[in-house]
N, C-alpha and C positions, 0 to 999 in steps of 0.2 A: 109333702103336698098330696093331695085327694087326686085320684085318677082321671078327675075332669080334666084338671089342670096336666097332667100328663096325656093324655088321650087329646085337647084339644090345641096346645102348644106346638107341636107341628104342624096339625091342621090349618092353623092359622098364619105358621111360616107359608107352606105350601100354597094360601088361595091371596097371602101377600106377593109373591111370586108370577102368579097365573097373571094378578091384575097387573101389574109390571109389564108381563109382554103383554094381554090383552089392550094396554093400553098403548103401547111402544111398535109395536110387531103384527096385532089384531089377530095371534093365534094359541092357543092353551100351549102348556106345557108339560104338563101331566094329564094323560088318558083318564077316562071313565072309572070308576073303583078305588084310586091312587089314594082319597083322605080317609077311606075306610082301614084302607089296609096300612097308611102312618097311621093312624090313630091308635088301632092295633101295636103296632111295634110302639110306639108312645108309651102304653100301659105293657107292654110283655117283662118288663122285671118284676112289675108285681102281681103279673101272673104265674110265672117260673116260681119266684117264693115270696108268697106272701106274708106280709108281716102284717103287727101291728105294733110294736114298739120299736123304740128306736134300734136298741140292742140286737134284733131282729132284725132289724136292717144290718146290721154290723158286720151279723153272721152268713149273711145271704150273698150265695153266689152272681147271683144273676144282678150285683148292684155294683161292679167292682169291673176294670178294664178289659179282662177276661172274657166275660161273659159277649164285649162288644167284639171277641177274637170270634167266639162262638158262634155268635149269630152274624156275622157274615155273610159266609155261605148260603145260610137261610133269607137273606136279604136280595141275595142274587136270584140262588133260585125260585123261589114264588113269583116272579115278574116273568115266568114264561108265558102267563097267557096274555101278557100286555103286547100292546103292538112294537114289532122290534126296534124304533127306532126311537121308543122312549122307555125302555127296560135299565136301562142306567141310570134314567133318571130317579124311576122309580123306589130302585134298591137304594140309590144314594139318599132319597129322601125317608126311606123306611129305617136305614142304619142313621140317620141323624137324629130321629124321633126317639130313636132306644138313646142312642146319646145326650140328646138333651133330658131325656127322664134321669140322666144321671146325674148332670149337669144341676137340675131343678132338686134334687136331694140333695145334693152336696150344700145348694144355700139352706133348704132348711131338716139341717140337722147332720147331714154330715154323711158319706161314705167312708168306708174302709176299700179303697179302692185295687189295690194290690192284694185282699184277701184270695190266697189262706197264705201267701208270705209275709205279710204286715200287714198288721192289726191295727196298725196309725190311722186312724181316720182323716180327711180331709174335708173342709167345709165346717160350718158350724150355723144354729140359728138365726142366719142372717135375715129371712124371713118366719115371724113366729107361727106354730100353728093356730092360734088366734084369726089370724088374717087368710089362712088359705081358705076360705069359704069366700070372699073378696074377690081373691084373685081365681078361684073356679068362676065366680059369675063374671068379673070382667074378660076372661076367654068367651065365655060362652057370648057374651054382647058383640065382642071382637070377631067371631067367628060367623053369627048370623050377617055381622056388617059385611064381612069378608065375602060370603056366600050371595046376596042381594049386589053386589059389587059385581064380584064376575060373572053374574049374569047379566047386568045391565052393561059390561062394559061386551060381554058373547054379541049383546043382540046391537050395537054400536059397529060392532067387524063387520059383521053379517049385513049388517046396511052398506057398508061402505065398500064389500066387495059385491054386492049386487048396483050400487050405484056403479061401479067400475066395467061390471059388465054389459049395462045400459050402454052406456059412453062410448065400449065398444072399441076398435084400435085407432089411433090417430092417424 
């Protein structure tokens, strides 16, 4: 898959998410910065080693369960400057976005996810690369919808607790 589709694939989990409680609850759930920095961990295996053939992918560390041992740590700590009461969230959501970039190779074309102990790969062309220009643009459609979304469902809260404040205590 092409790094839109990694880079935007969480992003999209994430503002599916947001509109859920904005629409449930009428309040975010991930801070300021939170889809820059999944998007980021989205694309960081193919920035650790980038390939361009599949084989290359085969041999690369950073595509294999290991790598999500690795960046852990790195998942927790970068969410210090978020507000403490949603730094869990955050990490959780940056370690799923490296997850699912594995997840989205494994359909098309396959990990070796146990490397450098087996070489087995898992997955196979389930989607061809033919088609990932497809599914980069239908994220990217998904995504702007997503974004135009919870902002109209932000300024929907934002009425309804200003109407609540009018009203005043019973």
């Amino acid at each position: 898959m092409f790094d839109g589709f990694h880079a935007l694939l969480p992003v999209t989990g994430c503002l599916a998410v947001e509109a859920v409680s904005l629409k449930c609850r009428g309040v975010r759930v991930f801070p300021d910065w939170t889809l820059p920095v999944v998007a980021l961990f989205g694309v960081l295996p193919d920035l650790c080693s980038p390939h361009i053939s599949l084989e290359d992918r085969y041999d690369s560390w950073s595509h294999t369960l290991l790598f999500l041992l690795v960046i852990l740590p790195f998942c927790v700590g970068m969410t210090w400057w978020f507000p403490k009461g949603m730094r869990l969230r955050v990490a959780v959501a940056a370690l799923l976005a490296t997850a699912l970039h594995l997840l989205a190779d494994a359909f098309s074309g396959g990990i070796t996810w146990l490397h450098p102990w087996s070489e087995r790969p898992i997955g196979d062309y389930y989607i061809q690369p033919e088609n990932w220009l497809f599914f980069d643009a239908g994220l990217i459609g998904l995504t702007l919808i997503g974004l135009w979304l919870r902002r109209h469902l932000e300024l929907q809260a934002d009425e309804r607790s200003r109407g609540n404040e009018k009203a005043g205590p019973l």
